[in-house]
N, C-alpha and C positions, 0 to 999 in steps of 0.2 A: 412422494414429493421430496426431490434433494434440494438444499441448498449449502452451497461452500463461498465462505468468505473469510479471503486474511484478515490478521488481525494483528496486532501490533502489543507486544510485551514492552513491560520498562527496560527491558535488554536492547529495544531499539530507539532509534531516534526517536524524537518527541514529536516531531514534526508532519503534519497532516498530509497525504498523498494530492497536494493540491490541483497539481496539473491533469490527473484523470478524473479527479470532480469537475474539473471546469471544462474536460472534454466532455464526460457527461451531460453537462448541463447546456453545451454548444450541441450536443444533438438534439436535445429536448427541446430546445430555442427552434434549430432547424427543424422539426416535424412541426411543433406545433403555433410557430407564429412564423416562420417564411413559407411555411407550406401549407400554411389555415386554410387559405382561401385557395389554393391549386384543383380542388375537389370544383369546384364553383366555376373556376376559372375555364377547366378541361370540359366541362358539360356545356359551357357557353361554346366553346371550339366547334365542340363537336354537333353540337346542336345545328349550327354555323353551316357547319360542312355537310352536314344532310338535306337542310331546307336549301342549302344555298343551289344544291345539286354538283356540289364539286365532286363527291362521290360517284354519280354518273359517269364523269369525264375520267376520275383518273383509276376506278378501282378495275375496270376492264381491260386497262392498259399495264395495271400493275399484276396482274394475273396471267400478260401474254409477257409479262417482264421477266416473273419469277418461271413462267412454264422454259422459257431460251436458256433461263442459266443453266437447271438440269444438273444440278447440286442435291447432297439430300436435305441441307436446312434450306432450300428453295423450292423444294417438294414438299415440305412439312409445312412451312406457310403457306401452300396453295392448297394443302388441303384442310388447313384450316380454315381460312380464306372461304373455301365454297362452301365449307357447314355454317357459316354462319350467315344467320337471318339477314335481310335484304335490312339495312340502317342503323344495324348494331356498331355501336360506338365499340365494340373491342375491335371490328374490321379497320375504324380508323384509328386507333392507336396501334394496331400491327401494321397497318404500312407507314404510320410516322414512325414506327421503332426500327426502321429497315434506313440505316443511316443511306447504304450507297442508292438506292432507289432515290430516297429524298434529294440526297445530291445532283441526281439526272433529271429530278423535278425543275431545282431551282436554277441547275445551266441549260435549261429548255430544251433538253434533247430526248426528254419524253412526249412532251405537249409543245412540238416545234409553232416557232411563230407564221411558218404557213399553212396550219390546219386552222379550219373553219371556224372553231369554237376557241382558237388562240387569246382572243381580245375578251372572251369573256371569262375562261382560265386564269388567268394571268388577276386579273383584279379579285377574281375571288378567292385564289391561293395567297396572294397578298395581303388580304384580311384576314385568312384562316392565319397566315403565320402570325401576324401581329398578336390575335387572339391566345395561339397556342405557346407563343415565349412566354406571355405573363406570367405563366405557371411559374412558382422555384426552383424547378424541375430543370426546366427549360433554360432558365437562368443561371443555373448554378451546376448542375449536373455536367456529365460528361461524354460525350459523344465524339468521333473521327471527325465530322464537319465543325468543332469547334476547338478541337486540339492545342491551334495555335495560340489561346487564350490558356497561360501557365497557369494562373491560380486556379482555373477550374478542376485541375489536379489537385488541389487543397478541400475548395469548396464542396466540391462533389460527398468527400465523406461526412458531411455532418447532416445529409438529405434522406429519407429515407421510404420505404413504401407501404409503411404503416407503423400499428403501434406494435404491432407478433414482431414482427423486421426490429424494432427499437431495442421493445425490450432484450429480444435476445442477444443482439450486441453488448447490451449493457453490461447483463448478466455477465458475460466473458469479460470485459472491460473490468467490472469490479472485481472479478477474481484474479486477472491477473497483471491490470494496470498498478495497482500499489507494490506489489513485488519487485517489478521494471524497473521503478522512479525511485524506489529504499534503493537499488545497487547502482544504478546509474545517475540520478541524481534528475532535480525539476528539469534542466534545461537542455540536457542530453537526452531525457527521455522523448520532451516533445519533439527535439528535433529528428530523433527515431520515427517517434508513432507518426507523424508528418511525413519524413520522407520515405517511408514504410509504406502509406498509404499513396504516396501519389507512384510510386514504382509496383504497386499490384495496378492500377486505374491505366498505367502505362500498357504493363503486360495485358491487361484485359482489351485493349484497343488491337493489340496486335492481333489477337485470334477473334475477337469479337464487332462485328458491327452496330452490336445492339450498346446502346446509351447504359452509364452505370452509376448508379448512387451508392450509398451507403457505407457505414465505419467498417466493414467488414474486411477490406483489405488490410487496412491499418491494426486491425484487434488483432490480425491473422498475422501483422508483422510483429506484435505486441507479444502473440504466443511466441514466436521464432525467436527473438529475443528473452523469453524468459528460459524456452530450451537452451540457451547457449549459457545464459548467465545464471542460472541455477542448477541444470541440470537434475541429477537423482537425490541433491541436499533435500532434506528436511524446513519447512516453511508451517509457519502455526497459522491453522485456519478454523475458523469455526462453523461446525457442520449441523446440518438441521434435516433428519428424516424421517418426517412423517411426525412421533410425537417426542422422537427421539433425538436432542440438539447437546452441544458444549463441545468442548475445543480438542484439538489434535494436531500432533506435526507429521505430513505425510511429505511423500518427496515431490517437486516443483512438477516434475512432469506427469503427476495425477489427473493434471487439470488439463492434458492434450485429448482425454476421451470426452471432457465436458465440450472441449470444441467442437470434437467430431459432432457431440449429438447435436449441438446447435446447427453444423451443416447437415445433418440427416435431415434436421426439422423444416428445414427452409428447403431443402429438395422433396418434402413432402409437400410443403407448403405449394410449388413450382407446378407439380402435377397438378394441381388445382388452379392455375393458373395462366398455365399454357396458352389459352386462348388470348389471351392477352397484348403477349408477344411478351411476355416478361422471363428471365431465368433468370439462375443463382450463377453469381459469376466465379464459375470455379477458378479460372486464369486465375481471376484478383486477387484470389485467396490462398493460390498455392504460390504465387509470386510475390504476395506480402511476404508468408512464411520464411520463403528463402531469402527476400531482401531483410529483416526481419532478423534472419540470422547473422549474416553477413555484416548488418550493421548495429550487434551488438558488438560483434567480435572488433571492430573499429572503433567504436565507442568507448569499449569497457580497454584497451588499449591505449588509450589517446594519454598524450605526456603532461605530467603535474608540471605547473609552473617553476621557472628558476628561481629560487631562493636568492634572495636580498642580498647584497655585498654586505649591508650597513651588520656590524656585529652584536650591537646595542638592538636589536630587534630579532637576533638570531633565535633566542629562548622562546618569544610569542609565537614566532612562527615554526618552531620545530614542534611547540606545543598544538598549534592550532593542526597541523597535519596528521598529529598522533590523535587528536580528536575525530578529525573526519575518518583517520582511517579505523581509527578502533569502532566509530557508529555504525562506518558502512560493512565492516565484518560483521557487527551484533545483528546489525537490519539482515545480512544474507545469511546468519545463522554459524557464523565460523567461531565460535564460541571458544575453541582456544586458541587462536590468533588476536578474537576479540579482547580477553583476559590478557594476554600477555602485552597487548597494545596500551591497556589502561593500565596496570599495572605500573609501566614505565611512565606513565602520565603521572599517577599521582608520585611517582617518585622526580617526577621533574617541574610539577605544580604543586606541594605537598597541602597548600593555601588552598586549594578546589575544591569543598565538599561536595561539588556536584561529580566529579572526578572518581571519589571515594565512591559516591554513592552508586554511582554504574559500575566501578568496578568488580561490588558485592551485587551488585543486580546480575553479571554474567559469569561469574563466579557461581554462583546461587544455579545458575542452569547446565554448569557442568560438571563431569564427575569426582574431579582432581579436589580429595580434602586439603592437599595442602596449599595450595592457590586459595579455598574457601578460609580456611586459618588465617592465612598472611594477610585477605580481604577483611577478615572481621577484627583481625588485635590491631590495624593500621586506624580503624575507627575508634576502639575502643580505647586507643592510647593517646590520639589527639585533641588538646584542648580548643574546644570552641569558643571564639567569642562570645555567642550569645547562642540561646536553642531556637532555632527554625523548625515551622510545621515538617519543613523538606527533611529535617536531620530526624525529627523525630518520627516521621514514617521510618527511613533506616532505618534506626535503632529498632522499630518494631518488628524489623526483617531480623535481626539479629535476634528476635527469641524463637526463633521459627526450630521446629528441635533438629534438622539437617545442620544448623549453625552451631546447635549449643553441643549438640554429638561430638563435634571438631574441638571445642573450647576447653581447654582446663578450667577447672574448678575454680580460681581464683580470680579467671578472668569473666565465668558468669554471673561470680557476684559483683565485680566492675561493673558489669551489663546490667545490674540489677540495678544499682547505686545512678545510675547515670538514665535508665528508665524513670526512677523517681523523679529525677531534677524534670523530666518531660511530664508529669504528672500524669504516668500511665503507672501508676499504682499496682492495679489488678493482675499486669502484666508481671512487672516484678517481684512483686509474689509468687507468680506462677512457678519464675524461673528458680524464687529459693527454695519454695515447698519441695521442686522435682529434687532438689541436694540435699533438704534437710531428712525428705521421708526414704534415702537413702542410708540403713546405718552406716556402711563400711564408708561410705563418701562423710556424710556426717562426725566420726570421730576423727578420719584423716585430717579435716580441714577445718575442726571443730573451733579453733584461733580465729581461722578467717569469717565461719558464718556469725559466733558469735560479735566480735567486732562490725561486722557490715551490721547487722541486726539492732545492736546497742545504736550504729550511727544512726539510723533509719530511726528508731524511737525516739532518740534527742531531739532531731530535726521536727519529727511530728508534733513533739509536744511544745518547742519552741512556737513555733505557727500556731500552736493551738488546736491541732487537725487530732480530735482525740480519739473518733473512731479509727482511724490508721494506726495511731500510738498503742491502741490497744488491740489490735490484730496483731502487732508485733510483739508487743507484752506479750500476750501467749501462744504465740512461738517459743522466746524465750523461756518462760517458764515449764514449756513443754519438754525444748531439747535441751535446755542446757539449766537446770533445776541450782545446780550446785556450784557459782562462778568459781572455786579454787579448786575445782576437780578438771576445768576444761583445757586440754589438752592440743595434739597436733602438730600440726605444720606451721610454721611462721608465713605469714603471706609476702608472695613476692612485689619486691620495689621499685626494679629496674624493667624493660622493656624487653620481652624477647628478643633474644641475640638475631633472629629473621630481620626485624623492622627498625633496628638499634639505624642503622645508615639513615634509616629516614630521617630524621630530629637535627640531624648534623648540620643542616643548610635552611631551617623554615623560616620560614616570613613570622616577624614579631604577632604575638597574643597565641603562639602554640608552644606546648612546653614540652621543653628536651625531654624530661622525662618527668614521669608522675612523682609526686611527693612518696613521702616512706609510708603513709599511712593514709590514704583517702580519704579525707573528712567529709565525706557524706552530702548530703545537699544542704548548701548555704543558703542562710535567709534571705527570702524574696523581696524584691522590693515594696512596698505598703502594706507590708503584713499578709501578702498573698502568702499563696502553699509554693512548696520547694519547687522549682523547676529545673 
């Protein structure tokens, strides 16, 4: 048992693959409530067409039909045709699936109006067709005799000829619908998998006379589109075999053999079904692909809007474009284009903490420490108005030990001091213990841990919080026994010279630069603990 499915990191948009759940859920709709009753509807046809004895009249005539054309798919229906039993409902849906026959039916130049049996033909083919449109099939589906009706080139894809048929679409659909719609976006997408699907339903009319249903063309333009706009990039999917599942990034065109097997399975399916008159429309699928392709390479071309004359709104919208494009890099995995797009975001919103906090999300997944540096001291040196759950997951990214490897010593006590004010306690411990049970780190910087540590125990025991006050008491007394012996580095006051430009231009309640001395976490409002 495989299963692959994308998945979506905080490196990407936040935004749900809306448009392939709603196609989803338009084929679900289309099987099982415009098609509920088509099962009912086709037995009442055909039952129709047996007792009525239209079978009589035209299966005799359809067999001296297909024996003239001398074709070999006009051989292959006539020898299906004669194995089967004398009133088998498959013999009348193989010649209802014979578009140009039915055609010669309804302009009466098979059952002309001067044979003998004309007048009573005629009215029971009349009832058989009324009977046999009701289907959704019928209705919605796609056939050469009904071509001239355009949205049937829409409709036809959301029909299908079972639940094997459904889900295996689906399957494709969820692997590689959300990938499509991250780099192209909701409304470019649909307009893809839409016109994808009705130029395979096209091609398949060209070479085929047999009626076609199903998302297969359009999934098939979906693949061909995700070949063009991803190509051999890396995409994060989560895998599941057998008892073996969790996550990985392989490249976009892993998922070209998951298609394949889905069309092995429906051409095995086919063999069993033959009698029928039914097959897997390869046209449709190999002319999605390529339209599919073609019209990502259009799509993913097409020109961004003119920018505004007005000046006063020039900032929002140079920002807003450095947004979309740095999302739709992280969503396709461009991870150092992504970084260097947000980067210049938060250097041009330095006010965004949501800005900040992506930028250390795709930082965080590439390999450049000093983009990860530049990402983490741009947080840890701006003041916040207030602490948000949002800012305080961050900061919890920032003790991840990838971030604290990058950090100087004086900046992971920063990290620590400012974990506290978020009341992740545990956390900021973690990060001193790793410096304090350092000796060689511990006496270099022995100023700054004991100062952060002293602050941390005051703030404790102001609030009252005395088991924290004394987890820090002995630390203290552990590492630094003798206050006129403690030694070191003075801690630095100013901003690395990297992020020093940022401060220069920010929107009021962010401070040019840190005070000389960090005073620790200030008391909380109602005698809460530090935040």
């Amino acid at each position: 048992m495989l299963l692959l499915l994308p998945y979506r990191d905080r490196s990407m948009t936040a935004h749900l693959p809306v448009v392939t759940i709603l196609l989803a859920l338009a084929c679900v709709f289309g099987l099982f409530v415009l098609q509920g009753r088509d099962d009912e509807r086709a037995r009442q046809a055909e039952d129709f067409y047996r007792t009525s004895g239209l079978g009589e009249i035209e299966s005799p005539r359809y067999q001296a039909y297909l024996a003239q054309r001398e074709d070999g798919a006009a051989a292959q229906r006539l020898r299906l045709l004669k194995a089967l039993p004398s009133g088998d409902p498959n013999a009348t849906r193989l010649l209802q699936s014979d578009a140009h026959f039915v055609a010669e039916l309804r302009a009466e130049r098979i059952v002309r109006p001067t044979d003998p049996v004309y007048a009573q033909w005629h009215a029971q083919r009349t009832r058989f067709d009324e009977l046999w449109r009701a289907t959704a099939v019928a209705r919605y589906g796609l056939e050469r005799a009904d071509a001239a009706q355009a949205w049937r080139f829409v409709t036809y894809g959301f029909l299908h000829a079972g639940t094997a048929h459904l889900l295996g679409n689906l399957l494709v659909l969820a692997l590689v619908g959300p990938l499509v719609e991250a780099a192209l976006g909701r409304l470019r997408f649909l307009a893809g998998y839409l016109a994808g699907g009705a130029a395979a339903g096209a091609l398949q009319l060209v070479f085929s006379d047999l009626p076609v249903i199903g998302a297969s063309g359009a999934i098939a333009a979906t693949v061909g589109m995700l070949a063009v706009l991803y190509g051999t990039r890396r995409v994060p999917v989560f895998y599941w075999i057998v008892f073996v599942f969790g996550t990985a990034r392989i490249p976009a065109l892993v998922v070209l053999p998951v298609w394949l097997g889905n069309e092995g399975l429906q051409w095995i399916a086919q063999s069993h079904a033959g009698a029928e008159g039914t097959s897997v429309a390869y046209a449709a699928h190999i002319g999605g692909l390529l339209a599919g392709a073609l019209l990502a390479t259009l799509l993913r071309q097409a020109p961004a809007a003119r920018p505004r004359a007005d000046p006063g709104e020039r900032r929002a919208e140079v920002g807003s474009s450095l947004a979309a494009q740095a999302q739709e890099a992280a969503s396709r995995l461009d991870i150092r284009r992504a970084t260097r797009l947000y980067q210049q975001l938060v250097e041009l919103e330095p006010e965004r903490t949501d800005h900040m906090g992506a930028y250390l999300n795709v930082a965080l997944l590439g390999p450049d420490e000093e983009t990860l540096r530049d990402a983490a001291l741009r947080l840890l040196w701006t003041k916040f108005r207030k602490p948000t759950d949002e800012l305080r997951r961050t900061f919890l990214q920032l003790a991840q030990d990838k971030v604290l490897k990058v950090l100087p010593v004086d900046e992971q006590l920063r990290l620590a001091r400012r974990l506290v004010k978020f009341r992740e306690d545990v956390t900021a411990l973690r990060v001193l213990d790793a410096v304090l049970r350092n000796e060689h780190l511990r006496q270099t910087y022995a100023r700054q841990l004991a100062d952060c540590l002293l602050g941390l125990f005051t703030a404790y025991s102001r609030h009252g919080l005395q088991r924290q006050a004394d987890q820090i008491s002995t630390r203290l007394s552990t590492y630094f026994p003798r206050g006129s012996a403690i030694g070191g580095e003075a801690p630095a006051n100013r901003p690395p010279p990297t992020i020093v430009t940022m401060f220069r231009n920010t929107s009021p309640g962010f401070a040019a630069t840190q005070p000389l001395a960090d005073p620790g976490p200030g008391p909380a409002p109602g005698g809460a603990a530090p935040r």
